[in-house]
C-alpha positions as CSV (number, residue, x, y, z in Angstrom):
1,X,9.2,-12.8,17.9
2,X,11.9,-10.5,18.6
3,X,14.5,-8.9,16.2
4,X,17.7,-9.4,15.7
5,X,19.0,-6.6,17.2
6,X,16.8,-6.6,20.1
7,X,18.3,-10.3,20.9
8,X,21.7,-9.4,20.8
9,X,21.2,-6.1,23.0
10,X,19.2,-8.3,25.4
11,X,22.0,-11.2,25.3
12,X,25.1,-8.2,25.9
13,X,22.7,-6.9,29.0
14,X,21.9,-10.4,30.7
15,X,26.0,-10.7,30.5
16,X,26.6,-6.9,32.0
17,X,28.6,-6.1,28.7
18,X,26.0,-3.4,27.3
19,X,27.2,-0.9,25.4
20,X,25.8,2.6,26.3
21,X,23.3,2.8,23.8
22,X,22.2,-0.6,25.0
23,X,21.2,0.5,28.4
24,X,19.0,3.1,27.3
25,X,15.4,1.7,27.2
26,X,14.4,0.1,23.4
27,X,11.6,2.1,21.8
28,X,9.5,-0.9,21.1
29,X,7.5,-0.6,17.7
30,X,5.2,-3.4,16.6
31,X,4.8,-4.7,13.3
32,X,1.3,-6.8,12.8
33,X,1.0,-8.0,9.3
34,X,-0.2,-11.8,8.0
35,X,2.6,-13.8,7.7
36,X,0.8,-17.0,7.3
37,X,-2.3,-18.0,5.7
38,X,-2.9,-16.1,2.7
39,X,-1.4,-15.6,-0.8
40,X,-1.0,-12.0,0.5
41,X,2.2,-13.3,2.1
42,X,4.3,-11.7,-0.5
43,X,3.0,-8.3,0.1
44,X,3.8,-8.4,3.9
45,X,6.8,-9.8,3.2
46,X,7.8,-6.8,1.2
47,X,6.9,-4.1,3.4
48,X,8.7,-6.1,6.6
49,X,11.7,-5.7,4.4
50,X,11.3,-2.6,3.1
51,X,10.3,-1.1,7.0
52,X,13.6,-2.5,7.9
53,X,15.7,-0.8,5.4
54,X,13.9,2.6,6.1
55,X,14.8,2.4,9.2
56,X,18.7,1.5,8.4
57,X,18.1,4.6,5.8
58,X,16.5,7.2,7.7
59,X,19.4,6.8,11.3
60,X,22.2,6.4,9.3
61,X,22.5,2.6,10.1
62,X,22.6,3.1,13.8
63,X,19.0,1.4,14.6
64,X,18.6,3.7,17.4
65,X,16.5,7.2,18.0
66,X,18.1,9.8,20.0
67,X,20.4,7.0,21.9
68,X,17.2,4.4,22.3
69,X,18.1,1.4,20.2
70,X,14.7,0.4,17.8
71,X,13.4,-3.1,19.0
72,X,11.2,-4.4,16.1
73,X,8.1,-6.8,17.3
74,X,6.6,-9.0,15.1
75,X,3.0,-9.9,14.9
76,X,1.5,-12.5,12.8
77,X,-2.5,-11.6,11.9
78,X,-2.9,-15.0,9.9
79,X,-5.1,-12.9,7.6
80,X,-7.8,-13.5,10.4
81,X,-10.0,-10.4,11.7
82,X,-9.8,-11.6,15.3
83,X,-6.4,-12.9,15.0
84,X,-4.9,-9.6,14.4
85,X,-7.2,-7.5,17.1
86,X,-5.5,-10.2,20.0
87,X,-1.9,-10.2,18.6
88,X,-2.5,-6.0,18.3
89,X,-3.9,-6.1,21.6
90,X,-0.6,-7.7,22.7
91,X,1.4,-5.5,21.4
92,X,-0.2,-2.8,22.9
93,X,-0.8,-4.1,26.3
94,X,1.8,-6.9,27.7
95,X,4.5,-5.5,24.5
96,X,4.2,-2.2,25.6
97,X,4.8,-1.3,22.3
98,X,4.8,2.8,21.5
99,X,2.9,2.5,18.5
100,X,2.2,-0.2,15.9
101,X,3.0,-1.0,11.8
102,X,0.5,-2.8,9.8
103,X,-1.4,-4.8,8.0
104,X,-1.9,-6.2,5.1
105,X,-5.3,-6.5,4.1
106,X,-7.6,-4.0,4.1
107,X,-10.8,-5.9,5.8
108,X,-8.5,-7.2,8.3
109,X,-7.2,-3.9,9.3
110,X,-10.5,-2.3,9.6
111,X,-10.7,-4.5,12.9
112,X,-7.2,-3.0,14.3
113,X,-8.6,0.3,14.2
114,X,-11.2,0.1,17.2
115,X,-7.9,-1.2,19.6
116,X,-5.8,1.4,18.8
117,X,-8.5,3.9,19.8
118,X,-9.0,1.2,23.1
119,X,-5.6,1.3,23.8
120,X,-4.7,4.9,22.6
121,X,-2.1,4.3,20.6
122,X,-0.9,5.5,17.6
123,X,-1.3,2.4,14.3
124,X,-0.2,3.2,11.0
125,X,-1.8,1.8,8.4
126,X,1.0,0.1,6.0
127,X,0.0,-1.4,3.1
128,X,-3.6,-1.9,3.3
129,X,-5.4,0.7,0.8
130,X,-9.3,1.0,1.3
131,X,-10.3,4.5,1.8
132,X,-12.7,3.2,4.8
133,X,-9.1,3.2,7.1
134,X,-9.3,6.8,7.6
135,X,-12.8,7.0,7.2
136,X,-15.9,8.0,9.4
137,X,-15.5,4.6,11.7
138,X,-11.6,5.1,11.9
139,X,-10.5,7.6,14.5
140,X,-7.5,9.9,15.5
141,X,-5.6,7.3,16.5
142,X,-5.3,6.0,13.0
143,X,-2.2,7.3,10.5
144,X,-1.9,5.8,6.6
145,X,1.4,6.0,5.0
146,X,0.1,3.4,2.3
147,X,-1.8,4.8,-1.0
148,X,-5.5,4.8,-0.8
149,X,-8.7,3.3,-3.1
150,X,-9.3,7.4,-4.3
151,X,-5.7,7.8,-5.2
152,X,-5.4,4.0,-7.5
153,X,-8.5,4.9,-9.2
154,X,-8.3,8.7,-9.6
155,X,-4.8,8.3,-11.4
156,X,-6.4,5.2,-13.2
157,X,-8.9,7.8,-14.4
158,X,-6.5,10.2,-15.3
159,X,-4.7,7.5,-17.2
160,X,-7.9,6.8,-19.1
161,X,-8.7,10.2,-20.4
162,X,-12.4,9.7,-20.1
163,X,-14.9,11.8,-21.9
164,X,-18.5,11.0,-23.3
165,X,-17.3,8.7,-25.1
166,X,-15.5,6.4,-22.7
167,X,-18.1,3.0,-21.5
168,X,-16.5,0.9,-18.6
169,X,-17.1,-2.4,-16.9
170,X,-15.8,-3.0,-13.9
171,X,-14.4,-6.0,-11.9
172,X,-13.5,-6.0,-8.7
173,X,-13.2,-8.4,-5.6
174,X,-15.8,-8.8,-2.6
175,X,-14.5,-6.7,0.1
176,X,-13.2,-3.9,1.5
177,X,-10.5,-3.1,-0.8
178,X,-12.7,-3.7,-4.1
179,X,-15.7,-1.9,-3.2
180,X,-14.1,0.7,-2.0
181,X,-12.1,0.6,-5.3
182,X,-15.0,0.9,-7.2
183,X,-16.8,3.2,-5.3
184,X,-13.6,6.1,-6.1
185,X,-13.5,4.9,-9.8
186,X,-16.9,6.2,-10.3
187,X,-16.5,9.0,-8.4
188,X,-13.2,10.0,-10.3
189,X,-15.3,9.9,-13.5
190,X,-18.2,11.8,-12.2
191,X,-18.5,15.1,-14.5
192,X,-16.1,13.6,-17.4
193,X,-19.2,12.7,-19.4
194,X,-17.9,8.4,-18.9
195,X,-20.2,5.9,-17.9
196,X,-20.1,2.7,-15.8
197,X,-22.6,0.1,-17.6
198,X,-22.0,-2.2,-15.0
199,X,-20.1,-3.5,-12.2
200,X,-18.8,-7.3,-11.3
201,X,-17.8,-8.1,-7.7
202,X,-16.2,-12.1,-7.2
203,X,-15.1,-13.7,-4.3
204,X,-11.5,-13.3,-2.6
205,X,-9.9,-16.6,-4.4
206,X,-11.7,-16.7,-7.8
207,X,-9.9,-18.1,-10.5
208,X,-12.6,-19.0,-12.8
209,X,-13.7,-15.3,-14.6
210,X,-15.7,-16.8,-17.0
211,X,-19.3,-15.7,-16.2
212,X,-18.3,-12.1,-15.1
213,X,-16.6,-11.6,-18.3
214,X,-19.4,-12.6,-20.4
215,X,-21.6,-10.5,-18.9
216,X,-19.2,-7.5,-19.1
217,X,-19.0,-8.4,-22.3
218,X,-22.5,-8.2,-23.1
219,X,-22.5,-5.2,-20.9
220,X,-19.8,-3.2,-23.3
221,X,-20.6,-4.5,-26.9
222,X,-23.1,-3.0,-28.1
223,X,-22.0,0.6,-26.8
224,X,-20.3,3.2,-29.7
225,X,-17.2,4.4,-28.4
226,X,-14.2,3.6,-26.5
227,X,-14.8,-0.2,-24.5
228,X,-12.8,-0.6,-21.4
229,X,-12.6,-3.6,-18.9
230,X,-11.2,-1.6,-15.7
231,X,-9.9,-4.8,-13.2
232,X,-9.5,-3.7,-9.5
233,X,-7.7,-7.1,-8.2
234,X,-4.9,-7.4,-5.3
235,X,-5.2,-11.5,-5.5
236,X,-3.9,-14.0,-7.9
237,X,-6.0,-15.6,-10.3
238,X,-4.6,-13.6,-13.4
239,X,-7.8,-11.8,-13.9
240,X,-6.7,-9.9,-16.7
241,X,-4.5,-13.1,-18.8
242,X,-8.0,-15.1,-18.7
243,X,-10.2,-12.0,-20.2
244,X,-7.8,-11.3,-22.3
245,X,-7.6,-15.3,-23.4
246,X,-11.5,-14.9,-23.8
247,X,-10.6,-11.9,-27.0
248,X,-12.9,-8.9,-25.7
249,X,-11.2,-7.3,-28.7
250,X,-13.6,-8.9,-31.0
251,X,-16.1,-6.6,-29.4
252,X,-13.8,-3.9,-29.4
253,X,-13.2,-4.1,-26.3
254,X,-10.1,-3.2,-24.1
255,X,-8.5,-4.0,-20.7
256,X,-7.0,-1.7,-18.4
257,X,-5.6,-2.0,-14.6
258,X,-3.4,-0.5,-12.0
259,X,0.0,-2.1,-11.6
260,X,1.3,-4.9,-9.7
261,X,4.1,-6.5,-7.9
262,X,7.3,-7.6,-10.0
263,X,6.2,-11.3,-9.8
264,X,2.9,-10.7,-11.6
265,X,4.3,-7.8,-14.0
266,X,5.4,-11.1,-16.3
267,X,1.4,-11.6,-17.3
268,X,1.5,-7.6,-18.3
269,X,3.0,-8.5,-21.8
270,X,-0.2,-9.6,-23.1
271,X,-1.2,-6.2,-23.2
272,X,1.5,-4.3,-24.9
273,X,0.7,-0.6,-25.0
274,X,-1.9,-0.6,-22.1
275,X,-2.3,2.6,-20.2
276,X,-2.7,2.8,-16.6
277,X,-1.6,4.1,-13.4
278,X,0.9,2.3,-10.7
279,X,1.7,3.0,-6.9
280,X,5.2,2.6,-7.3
281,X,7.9,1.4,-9.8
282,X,11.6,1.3,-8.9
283,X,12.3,3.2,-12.8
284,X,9.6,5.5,-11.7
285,X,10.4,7.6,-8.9
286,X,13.9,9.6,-9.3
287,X,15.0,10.5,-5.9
288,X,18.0,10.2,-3.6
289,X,15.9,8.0,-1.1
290,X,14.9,5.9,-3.9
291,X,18.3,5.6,-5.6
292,X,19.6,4.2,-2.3
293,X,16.2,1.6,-2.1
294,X,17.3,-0.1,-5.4
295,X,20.8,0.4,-5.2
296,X,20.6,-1.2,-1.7
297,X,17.9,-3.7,-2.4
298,X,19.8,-5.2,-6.0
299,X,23.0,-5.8,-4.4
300,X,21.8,-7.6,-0.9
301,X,18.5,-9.5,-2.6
302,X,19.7,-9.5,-6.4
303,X,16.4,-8.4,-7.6
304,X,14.5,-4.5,-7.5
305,X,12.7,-3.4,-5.0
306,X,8.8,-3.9,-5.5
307,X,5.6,-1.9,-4.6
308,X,5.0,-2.9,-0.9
309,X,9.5,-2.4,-0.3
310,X,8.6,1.3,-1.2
311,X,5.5,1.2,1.2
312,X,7.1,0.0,4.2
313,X,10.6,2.1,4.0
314,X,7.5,5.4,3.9
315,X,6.5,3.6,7.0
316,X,9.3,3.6,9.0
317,X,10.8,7.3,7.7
318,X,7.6,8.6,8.9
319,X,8.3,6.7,12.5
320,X,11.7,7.8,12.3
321,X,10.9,11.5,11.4
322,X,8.0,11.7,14.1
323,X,10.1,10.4,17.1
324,X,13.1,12.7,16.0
325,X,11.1,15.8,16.1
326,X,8.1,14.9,19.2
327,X,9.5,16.8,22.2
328,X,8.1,13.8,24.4
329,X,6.9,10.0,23.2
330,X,3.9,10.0,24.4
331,X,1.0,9.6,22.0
332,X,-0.5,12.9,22.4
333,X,3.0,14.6,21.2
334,X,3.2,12.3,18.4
335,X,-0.2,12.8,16.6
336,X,0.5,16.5,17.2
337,X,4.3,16.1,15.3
338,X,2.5,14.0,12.8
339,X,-0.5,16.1,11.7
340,X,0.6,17.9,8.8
341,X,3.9,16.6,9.2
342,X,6.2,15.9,5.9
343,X,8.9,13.7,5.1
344,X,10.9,11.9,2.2
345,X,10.4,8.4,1.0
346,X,10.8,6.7,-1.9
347,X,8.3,7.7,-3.7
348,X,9.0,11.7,-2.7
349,X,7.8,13.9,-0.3
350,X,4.4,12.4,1.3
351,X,2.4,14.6,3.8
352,X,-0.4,13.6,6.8
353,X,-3.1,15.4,5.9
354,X,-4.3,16.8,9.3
355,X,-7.9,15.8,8.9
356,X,-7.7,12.5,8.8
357,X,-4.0,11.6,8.2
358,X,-4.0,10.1,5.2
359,X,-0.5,10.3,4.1
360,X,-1.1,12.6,0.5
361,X,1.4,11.2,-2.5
362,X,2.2,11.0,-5.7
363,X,0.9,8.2,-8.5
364,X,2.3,7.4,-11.6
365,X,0.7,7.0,-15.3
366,X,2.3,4.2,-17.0
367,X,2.4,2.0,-20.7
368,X,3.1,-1.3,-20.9
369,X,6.5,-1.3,-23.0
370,X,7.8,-5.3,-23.7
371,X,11.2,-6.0,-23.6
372,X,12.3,-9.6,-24.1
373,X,15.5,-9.5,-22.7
374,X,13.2,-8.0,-19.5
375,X,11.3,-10.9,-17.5
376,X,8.4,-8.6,-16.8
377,X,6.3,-6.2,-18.6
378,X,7.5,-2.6,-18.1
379,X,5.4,-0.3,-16.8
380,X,7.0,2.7,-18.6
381,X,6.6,5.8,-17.2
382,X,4.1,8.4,-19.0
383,X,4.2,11.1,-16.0
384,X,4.2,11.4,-12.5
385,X,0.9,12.2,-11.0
386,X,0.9,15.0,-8.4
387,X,-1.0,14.5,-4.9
388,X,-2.1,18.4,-5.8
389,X,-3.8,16.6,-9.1
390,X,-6.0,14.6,-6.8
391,X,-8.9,15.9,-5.3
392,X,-8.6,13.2,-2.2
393,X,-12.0,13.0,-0.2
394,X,-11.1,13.3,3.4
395,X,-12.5,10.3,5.4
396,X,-13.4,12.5,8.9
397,X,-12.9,15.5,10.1
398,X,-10.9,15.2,13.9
């Protein structure tokens, strides 16, 4: 499906009424996220909007790079592995697309990344998360504006302040995202003297936490010391409302997580006073890119803009900044503009580290604050969390 502005350039060429920046050739960019099919929706959803607003941002509302007017193409993974290798296969082949946006879930974008290297073309990973996306099987090919598993967990760390005498449980979900999740958590708390007494991994969908609770439960309980329930969970399901309904504070024992999208924020007020760390939050971030985000975003949707709005406006600054400043568009000058390369986004300045372009960035350290003229829980802002603070494995070496 074409955009908007694509259609109406093609409509004012068909009738030979073009106007000059019209008959330049489109710079075609793809963007291949699951529309359909999952409760992830919501996320893609987000970062289509939020891509379209970085690009009204970052060329002054023109919608065109150096006189080529941006045509937007629109992919539709269904959430489905093979799915999203045809439609990205599309793109790159029949679309002729110069590089592509996307996706959504992590275990379904771990399938795009052997095509791009096919098709030698550039795909930047927006907003799935799991380290494994620049890791040993991705390849140069392969750019990640989106936040990654070592960055939520070791700010989640931070935000915990563990020390001997910190005992965790963790639950997570079965797949790419989770595992890898868990995998950084641990790592994060290797040398603080913390320990992991267990680990709980449920199926995409759950909804039923019962079981895994009780044996976290029985995990934590008996420990002396701090008790924490650490939940690693993009789905639905309210993971943390149900534990928290099951009173682990009879044990002594706490719940923590990473932040969420606006529309889950609501079940946050549970847990007044919870510490934890969040990707983004519009109160968060104080920037002039940002100020125009939620500015922009209140008056035309009446509502903030949300984690996966910041993601996809980083996306398409970075698109925008690389094709300003390549000398040709061709994928060999682009991954040499973008290696190292810096730019401004909502959430700050975020760098491609050269090794394995992992787009370095900032985190933020919040606690829960309820406000009941407020429909969601706030995640009030303790401090921001420096990408220098992180010690960010890289994933593989060009």
């Amino acid at each position: 499906m074409k955009s908007l502005y694509s259609l109406a350039g093609a409509i004012a060429l068909g009738l030979g009424i073009g106007t000059v920046a019209m008959a330049q050739d489109p710079v075609k960019i793809a963007l291949v996220h699951g529309m359909s099919g999952s409760s992830f929706e919501a996320f893609s959803k987000q970062s289509q909007t939020g891509f379209e607003l970085g690009l009204e941002y970052a060329t002054g509302g023109t919608l065109e790079i150096k006189g080529h007017p941006i045509e937007i193409i629109h992919k539709d993974t269904q959430f489905k592995p093979d799915v999203a290798r045809a439609v990205l296969e599309e793109a790159y082949g029949d679309d002729e697309v110069l590089l592509a946006v996307g996706a959504t879930s992590s275990g379904v974008t771990l399938s795009m990344l052997p095509i791009a290297e096919e098709y030698e073309k550039i795909l930047i990973v927006e907003p799935a998360v799991a380290d494994s996306l620049t890791g040993p099987d991705s390849n140069r090919y392969i750019f990640k504006t989106s936040r990654n598993s070592s960055m939520d967990m070791q700010a989640q760390a931070l935000a915990l302040a563990p020390d001997e005498n910190l005992f965790v449980a963790t639950l997570a979900e079965d797949y790419a995202f989770g595992r890898d999740g868990i995998t950084a958590f641990k790592a994060a708390l290797d040398g603080s003297g913390a320990t992991v007494v267990t680990e709980e991994y449920i199926p995409q969908g759950t909804t039923d936490f019962t079981a895994s609770a009780e044996r976290m439960f029985n995990a934590l309980k008996d420990h002396e010391g701090r008790k924490v329930i650490m939940i690693y969970v993009a789905g639905g399901g309210d993971p943390m409302g149900k534990i928290k309904a099951m009173q682990p504070e009879r044990y002594g024992i706490e719940i923590s997580t990473g932040g969420h999208i606006l529309p889950v924020l609501p079940t946050y007020k549970r847990v007044p006073g919870m510490e934890g760390a969040i990707y983004y939050y519009y109160e968060a971030s104080q920037n002039e890119v940002n100020d125009w985000l939620v500015q922009t975003h209140t008056e035309r949707f009446e509502t903030p803009p949300d984690f996966f709005t910041a993601g996809g406006m980083a996306a398409a600054m970075a698109v925008v900044k690389a094709l300003e400043t390549a000398e040709e568009w061709d994928t060999e000058s682009l991954i040499e503009t973008m290696e190292g390369m810096s730019w401004e986004t909502p959430k700050g300045t975020m760098t491609f580290r050269p090794e394995d372009h992992q787009a370095l960035q900032s985190m933020y350290h919040f606690k829960i604050k309820v406000d009941d003229n407020v429909d969601w829980a706030i995640p009030e802002l303790v401090r921001e969390i420096k990408p220098e603070e992180m010690n960010i494995p890289i994933g593989r070496e060009n």
